[in-house]
C-alpha positions in Angstrom: 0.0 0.0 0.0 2.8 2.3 1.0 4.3 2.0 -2.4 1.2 2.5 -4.8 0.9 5.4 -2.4 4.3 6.6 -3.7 2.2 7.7 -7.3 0.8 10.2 -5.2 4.1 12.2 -5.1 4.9 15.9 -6.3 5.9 15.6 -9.9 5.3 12.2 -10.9 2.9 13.6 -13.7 0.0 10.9 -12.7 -2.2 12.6 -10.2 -4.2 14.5 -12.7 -4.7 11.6 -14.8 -6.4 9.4 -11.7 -8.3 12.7 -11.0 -9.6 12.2 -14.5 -10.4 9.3 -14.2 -12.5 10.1 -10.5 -14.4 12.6 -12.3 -15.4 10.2 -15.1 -16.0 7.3 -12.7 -18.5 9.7 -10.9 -20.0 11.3 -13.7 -20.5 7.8 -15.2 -21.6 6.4 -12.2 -24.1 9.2 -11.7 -25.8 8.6 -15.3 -26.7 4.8 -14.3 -28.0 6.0 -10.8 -30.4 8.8 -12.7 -31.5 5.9 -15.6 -31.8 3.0 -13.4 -33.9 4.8 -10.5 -30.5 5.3 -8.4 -29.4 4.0 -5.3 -30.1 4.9 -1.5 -27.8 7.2 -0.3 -27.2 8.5 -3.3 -30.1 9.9 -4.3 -29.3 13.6 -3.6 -26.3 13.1 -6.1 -28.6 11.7 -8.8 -31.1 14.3 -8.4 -28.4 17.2 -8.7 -26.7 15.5 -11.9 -30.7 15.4 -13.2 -31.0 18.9 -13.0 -28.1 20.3 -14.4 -28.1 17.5 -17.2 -31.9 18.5 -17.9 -31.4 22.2 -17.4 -28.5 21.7 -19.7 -30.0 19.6 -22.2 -33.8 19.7 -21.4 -35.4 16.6 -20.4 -34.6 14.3 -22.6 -32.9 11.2 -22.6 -29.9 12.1 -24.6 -28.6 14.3 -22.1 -28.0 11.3 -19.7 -27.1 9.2 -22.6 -23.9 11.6 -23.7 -23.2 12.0 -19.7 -22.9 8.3 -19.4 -20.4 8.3 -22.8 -18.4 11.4 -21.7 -17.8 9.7 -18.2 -16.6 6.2 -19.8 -14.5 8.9 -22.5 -13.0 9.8 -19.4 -12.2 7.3 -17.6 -10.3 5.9 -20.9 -8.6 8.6 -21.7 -7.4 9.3 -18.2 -6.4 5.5 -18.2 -4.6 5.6 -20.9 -2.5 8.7 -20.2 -1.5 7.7 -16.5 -0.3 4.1 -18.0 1.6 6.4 -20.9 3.4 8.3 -18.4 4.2 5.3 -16.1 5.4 3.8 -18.6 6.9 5.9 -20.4 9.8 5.9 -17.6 9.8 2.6 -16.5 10.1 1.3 -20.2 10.5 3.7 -23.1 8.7 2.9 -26.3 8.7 -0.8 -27.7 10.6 -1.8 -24.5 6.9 -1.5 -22.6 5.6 -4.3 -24.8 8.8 -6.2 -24.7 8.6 -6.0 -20.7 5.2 -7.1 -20.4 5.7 -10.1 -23.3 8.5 -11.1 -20.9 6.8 -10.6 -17.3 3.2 -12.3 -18.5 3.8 -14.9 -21.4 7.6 -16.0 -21.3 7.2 -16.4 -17.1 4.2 -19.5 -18.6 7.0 -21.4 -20.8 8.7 -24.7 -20.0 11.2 -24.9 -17.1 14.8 -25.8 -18.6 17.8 -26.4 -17.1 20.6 -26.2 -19.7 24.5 -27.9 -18.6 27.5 -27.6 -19.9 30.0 -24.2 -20.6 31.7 -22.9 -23.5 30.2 -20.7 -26.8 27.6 -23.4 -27.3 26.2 -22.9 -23.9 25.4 -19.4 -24.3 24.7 -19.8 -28.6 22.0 -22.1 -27.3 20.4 -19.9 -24.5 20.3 -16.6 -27.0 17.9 -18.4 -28.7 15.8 -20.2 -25.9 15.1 -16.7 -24.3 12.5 -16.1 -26.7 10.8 -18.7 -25.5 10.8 -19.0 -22.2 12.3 -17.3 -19.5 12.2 -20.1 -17.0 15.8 -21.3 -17.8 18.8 -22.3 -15.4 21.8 -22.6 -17.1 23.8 -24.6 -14.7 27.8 -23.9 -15.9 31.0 -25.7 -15.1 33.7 -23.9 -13.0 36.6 -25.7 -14.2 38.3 -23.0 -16.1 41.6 -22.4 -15.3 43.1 -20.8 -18.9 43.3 -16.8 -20.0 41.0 -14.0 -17.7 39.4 -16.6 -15.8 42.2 -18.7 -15.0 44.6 -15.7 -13.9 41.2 -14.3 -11.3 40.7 -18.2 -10.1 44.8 -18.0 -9.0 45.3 -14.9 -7.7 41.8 -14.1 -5.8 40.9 -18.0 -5.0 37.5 -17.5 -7.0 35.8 -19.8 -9.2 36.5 -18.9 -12.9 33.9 -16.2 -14.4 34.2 -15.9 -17.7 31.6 -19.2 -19.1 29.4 -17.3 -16.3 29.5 -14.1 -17.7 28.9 -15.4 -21.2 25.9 -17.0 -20.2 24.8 -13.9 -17.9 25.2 -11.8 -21.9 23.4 -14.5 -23.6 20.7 -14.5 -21.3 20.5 -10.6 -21.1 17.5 -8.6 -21.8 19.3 -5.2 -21.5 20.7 -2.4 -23.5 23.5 -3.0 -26.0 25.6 -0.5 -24.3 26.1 -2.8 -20.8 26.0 -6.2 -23.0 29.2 -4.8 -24.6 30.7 -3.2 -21.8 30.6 -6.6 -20.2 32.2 -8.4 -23.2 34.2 -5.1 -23.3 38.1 -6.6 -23.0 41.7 -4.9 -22.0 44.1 -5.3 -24.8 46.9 -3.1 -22.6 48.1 -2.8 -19.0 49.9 -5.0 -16.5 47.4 -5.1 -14.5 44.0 -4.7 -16.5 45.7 -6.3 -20.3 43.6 -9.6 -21.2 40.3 -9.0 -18.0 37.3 -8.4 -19.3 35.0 -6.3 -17.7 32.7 -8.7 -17.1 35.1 -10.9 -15.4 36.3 -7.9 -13.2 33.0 -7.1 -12.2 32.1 -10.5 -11.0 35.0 -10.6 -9.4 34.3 -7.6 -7.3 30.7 -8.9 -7.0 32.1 -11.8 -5.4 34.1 -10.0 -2.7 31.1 -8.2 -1.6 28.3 -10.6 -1.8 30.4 -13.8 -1.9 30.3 -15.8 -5.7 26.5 -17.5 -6.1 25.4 -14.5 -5.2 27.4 -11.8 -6.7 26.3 -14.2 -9.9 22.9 -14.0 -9.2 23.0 -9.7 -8.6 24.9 -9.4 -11.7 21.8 -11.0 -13.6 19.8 -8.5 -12.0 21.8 -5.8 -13.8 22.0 -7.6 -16.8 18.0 -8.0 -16.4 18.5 -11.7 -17.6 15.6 -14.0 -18.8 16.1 -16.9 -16.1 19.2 -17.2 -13.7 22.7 -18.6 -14.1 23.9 -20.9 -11.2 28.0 -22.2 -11.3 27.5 -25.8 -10.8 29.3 -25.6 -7.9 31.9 -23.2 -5.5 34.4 -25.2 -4.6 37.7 -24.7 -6.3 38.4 -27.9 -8.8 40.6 -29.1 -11.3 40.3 -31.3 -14.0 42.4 -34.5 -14.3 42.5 -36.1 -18.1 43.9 -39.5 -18.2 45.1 -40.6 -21.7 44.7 -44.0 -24.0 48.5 -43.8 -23.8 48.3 -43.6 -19.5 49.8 -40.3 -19.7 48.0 -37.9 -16.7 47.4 -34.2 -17.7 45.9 -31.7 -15.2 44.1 -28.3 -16.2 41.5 -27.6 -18.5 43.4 -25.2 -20.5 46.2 -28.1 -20.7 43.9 -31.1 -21.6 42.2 -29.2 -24.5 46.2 -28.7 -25.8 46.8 -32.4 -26.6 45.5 -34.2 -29.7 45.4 -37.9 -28.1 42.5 -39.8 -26.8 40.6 -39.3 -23.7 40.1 -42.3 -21.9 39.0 -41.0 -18.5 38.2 -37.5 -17.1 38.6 -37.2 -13.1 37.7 -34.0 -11.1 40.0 -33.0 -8.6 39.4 -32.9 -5.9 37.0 -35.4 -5.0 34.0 -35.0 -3.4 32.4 -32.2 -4.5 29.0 -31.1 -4.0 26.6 -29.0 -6.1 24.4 -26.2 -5.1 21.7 -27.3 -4.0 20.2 -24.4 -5.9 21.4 -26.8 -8.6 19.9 -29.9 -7.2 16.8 -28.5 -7.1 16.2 -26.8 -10.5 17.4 -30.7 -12.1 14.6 -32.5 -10.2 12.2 -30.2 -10.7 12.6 -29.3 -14.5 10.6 -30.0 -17.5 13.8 -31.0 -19.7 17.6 -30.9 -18.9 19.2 -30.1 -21.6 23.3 -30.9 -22.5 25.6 -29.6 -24.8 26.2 -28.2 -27.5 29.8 -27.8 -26.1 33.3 -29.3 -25.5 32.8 -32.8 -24.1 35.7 -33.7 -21.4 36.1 -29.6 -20.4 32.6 -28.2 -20.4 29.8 -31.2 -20.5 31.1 -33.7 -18.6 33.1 -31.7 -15.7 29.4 -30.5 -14.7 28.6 -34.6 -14.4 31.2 -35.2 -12.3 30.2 -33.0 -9.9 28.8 -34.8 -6.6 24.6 -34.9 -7.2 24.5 -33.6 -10.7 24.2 -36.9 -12.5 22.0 -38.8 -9.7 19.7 -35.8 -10.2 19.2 -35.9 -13.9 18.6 -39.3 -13.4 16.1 -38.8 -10.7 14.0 -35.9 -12.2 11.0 -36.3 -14.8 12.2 -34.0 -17.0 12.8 -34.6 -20.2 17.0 -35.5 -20.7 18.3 -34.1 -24.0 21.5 -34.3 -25.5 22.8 -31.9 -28.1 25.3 -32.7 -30.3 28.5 -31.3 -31.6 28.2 -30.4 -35.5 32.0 -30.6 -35.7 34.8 -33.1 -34.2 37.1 -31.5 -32.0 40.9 -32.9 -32.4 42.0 -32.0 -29.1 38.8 -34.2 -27.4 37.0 -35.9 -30.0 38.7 -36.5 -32.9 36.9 -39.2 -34.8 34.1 -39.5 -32.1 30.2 -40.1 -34.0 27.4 -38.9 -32.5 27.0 -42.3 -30.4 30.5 -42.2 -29.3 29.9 -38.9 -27.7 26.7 -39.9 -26.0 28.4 -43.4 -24.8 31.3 -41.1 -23.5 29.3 -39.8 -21.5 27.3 -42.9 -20.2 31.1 -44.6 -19.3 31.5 -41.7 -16.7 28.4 -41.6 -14.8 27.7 -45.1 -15.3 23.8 -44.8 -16.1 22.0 -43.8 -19.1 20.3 -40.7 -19.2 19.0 -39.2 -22.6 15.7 -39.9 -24.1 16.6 -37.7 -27.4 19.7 -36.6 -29.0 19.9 -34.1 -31.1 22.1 -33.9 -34.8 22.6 -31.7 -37.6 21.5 -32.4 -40.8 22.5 -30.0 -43.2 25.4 -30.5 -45.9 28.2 -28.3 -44.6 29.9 -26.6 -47.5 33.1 -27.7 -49.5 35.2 -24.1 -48.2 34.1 -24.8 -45.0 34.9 -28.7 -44.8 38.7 -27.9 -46.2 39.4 -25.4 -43.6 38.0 -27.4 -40.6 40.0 -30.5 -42.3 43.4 -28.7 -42.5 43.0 -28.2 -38.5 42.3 -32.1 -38.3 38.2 -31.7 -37.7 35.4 -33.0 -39.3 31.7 -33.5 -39.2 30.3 -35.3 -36.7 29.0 -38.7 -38.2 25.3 -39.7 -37.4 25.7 -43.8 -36.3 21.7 -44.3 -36.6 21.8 -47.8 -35.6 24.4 -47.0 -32.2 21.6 -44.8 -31.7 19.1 -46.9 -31.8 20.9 -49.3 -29.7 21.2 -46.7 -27.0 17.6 -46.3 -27.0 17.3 -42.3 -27.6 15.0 -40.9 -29.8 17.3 -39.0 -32.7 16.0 -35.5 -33.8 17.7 -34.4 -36.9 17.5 -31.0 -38.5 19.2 -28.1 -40.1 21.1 -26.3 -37.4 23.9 -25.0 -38.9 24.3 -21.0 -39.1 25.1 -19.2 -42.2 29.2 -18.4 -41.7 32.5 -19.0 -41.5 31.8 -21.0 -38.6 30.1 -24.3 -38.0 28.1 -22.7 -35.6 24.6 -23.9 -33.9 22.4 -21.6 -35.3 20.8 -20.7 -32.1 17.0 -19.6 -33.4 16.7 -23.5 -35.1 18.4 -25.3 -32.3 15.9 -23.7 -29.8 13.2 -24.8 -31.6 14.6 -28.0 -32.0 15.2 -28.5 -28.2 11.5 -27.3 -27.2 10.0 -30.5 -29.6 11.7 -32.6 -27.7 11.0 -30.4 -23.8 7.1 -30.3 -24.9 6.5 -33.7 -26.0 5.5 -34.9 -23.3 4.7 -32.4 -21.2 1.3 -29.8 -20.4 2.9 -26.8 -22.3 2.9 -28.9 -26.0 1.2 -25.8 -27.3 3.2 -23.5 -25.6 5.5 -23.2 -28.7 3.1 -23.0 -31.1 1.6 -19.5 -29.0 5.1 -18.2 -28.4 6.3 -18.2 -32.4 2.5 -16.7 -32.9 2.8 -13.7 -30.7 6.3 -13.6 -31.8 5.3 -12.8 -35.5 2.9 -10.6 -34.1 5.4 -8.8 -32.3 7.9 -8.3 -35.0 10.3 -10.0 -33.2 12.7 -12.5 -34.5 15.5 -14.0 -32.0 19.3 -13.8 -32.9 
C-alpha cells in the first residue's frame, strides 16, 4: 500500500490523470443511478446531476445518454495517459511491450535447465530466451586458462568468464552494458587480457560472496532466467590418456591431440548447489551440450549430485550434439560415441533424445576445418538406436564461417523434444504466434 501510495508524489505527472479518471468514474456512475432509478444514499447526487443535465440539455434522454459516454470517455482517456506516463519511464517505447511479453507470457513457458559451458552454452540460450524465460543454465567452474584462470589463481574465485557469457546470452538489456561486459583490456599490467565482465564478477564476489554476486549481476544484466556455477568449490580437472599419460588443467587437456580415456575431477568430493539440485529435479527437460565434451559437459557430471539428479527428475533428458569433431577431445568421435562417453563416466544412461545436424556443410568450409584435423560429426543411426534415444535431426547449422549452432533453429529443435510430453505442448506453437505478431525474431 505504501508504495502505490508513492504515485501520489509531487511531480510524478500521474495525479491529474487518476483525477480524470475520478471525475469520469462519478459522472458515469451518476448517469446509471439517474436511468436506473439510483441507489439509496445516493439519491441527492442523482437528483443534482438530473437537474443540471436537464437544465443543460432539457429533459430528454440524450442528455443522460452523452453524460454516461463522456464519463466512460473519461475514464479511458485518463487511463490511458497515466499508463503512458508510467510507462513511459519505467520502459521507453517498444521496450513496454517487450517487458510485459517477458513478465506475462515468457514467465508460462517450460522450465529448462541447460548444462555444460563454453560458446555453445550461451549460442544455445540466446535463442531459448525467446521462448521462455524459465531457464537455469547450470555452468561448469573448471576453467583455469586466460582472464578466468589468472582471477581463479590470484583471488581464489571460481572462474567467471563461461558465467558471464551466459549472464550476456541471457541478457535482456541495452547494448551498451551487454558490450561493456564483453568489453576486454588489450593493454596494462594489470587490466591487459580482464574483461570487464570478469572484473566485475569478481568484485561482485568479494562483496556478496560468488552465487550471489552471480545472481545480482543478472539483475543488472536483467537476464531472462538465472545462471547458477555448478558448484563453488575450487576444482581441477584430471585427463587421463589412452597412452596412460596424466594431464591436469583444463586449459592443458584441450592442448593435446590424443585420446581421452578417463576424465577425473579433482578434488574429490564435491557437492553442487543445491540451488542446482533442485532446478534438475524439478525441470521439465535438462538439456546438455552443445559444447566441448571432457572440459565443459562432462566436468558438470562429475560434480557430486548432478548426474544422480538428472537421473532422478521427470524431465525430459536431452543431448545436443557437436556439429563438428574436435581434435584436441574428439577427434573421430560419432554422434554415439559422444553420447556413450558420457554414459562410461556416470555409469547410467540418461538421454531420451539426442539431437544432430542435418545439413550439408559446405566444400570451403569442410577444407578449412580439415586442414585443422576436424570433421563433421558422423550420425551412427543404428548405435543410436541401440542406445535407445530418440534422434532428432534437423538443419542447425548458421550461415558463416563458422560451424556454428544456429541458435533460433536449435531452440526450436530442443523445445520438440522439452514439450512432447509435457502440459505446455502448445506453448510453442503460441510463443512463435505472438512472436510474429510482435515483429520480433531471435538472434
Amino acid at each position: 500500500m505504501r508504495r502505490l501510495l508513492k504515485l501520489l508524489y509531487p511531480g510524478l505527472g500521474v495525479k491529474r490523470w487518476l483525477l480524470l479518471m475520478l471525475f469520469g468514474l462519478l459522472a458515469f456512475l451518476a448517469a446509471l443511478f439517474v436511468l436506473f432509478m439510483g441507489i439509496p444514499g445516493l439519491k441527492g447526487l442523482a437528483e443534482l446531476v438530473y437537474a443540471r443535465t436537464e437544465a443543460a440539455f432539457g429533459p430528454e434522454i440524450w442528455g443522460l445518454l452523452l453524460l454516461l459516454v463522456g464519463g466512460l470517455a473519461l475514464i479511458v482517456y485518463g487511463a490511458y495517459r497515466f499508463l503512458n506516463t508510467l510507462f513511459r519511464d519505467l520502459a521507453p517505447g517498444e521496450k513496454a511491450v517487450d517487458t510485459l511479453y517477458q513478465s506475462r507470457y515468457l514467465r508460462r513457458g517450460p522450465k529448462l535447465v541447460v548444462i555444460g559451458g563454453g560458446t555453445g552454452l550461451s549460442n544455445l540460450l540466446r535463442g531459448l530466451k525467446e521462448y521462455t524465460s524459465n531457464i537455469t543454465a547450470v555452468v561448469t567452474v573448471a576453467d583455469d586458462g586466460g582472464s578466468s584462470g589468472k582471477l581463479r589463481g590470484e583471488l581464489g574465485m571460481p572462474p567467471p568468464g563461461d558465467i558471464r557469457n551466459c549472464l550476456v546470452a541471457l541478457a535482456d538489456t541495452e547494448p551498451l552494458l551487454e558490450t561493456l561486459f564483453q568489453y576486454r583490456f588489450t593493454s596494462g599490467d594489470s587490466l591487459g587480457g580482464h574483461s570487464f565482465g570478469n572484473l566485475f564478477l569478481a568484485a561482485m564476489s568479494q562483496i556478496l560472496g560468488f552465487t550471489e554476486g552471480v545472481k545480482a549481476s543478472g539483475k543488472v544484466l536483467a537476464i531472462r532466467g538465472k545462471v547458477l556455477p555448478v558448484t563453488e568449490e575450487n576444482i581441477k580437472l584430471k585427463a587421463i590418456f589412452a597412452d596412460g599419460q596424466e594431464v591436469w588443467g583444463e586449459s592443458n587437456i584441450s592442448r593435446i591431440p590424443e585420446a581421452i580415456q578417463r576424465l577425473e575431477l579433482v578434488p574429490e568430493g564435491s557437492r553442487a548447489l543445491p540451488e542446482v539440485l533442485e532446478a534438475i529435479l524439478s525441470a521439465d527437460a535438462i538439456v546438455m551440450g552443445p559444447g566441448s565434451l571432457y572440459t565443459s559437459l562432462l566436468p558438470n557430471l562429475l560434480v557430486g549430485g548432478v548426474a544422480q539428479a538428472v537421473v532422478a527428475s521427470k524431465g525430459i533428458k536431452i543431448f545436443v550434439c557437436n556439429i563438428m569433431t574436435q581434435v584436441q577431445e574428439t577427434r573421430s568421435y560419432t554422434a554415439a560415441e559422444h553420447v556413450e562417453a558420457i554414459y562410461r563416466h556416470v555409469g547410467t544412461k540418461l538421454f531420451q533424445y539426442v539431437i544432430v545436424n542435418n545439413l550439408p556443410i559446405g566444400e570451403d568450409l569442410l577444407r578449412r576445418y580439415a586442414e585443422e584435423g576436424a570433421e563433421p560429426v558422423a550420425i551412427d543411426w543404428e548405435r543410436l538406436r541401440q542406445l535407445e534415444v530418440k534422434v532428432l535431426a534437423a538443419p542447425l547449422l548458421q550461415p558463416g564461417q563458422v560451424a556454428w549452432h544456429d541458435s533460433r533453429a536449435l531452440a526450436k529443435t530442443v523445445l520438440t523434444a522439452a514439450l512432447s510430453q509435457s502440459h505446455h505442448a502448445s506453448r510453442l506453437l503460441d510463443n512463435l504466434l505472438l512472436e510474429a505478431q510482435l515483429g520480433k525474431s531471435p538472434p
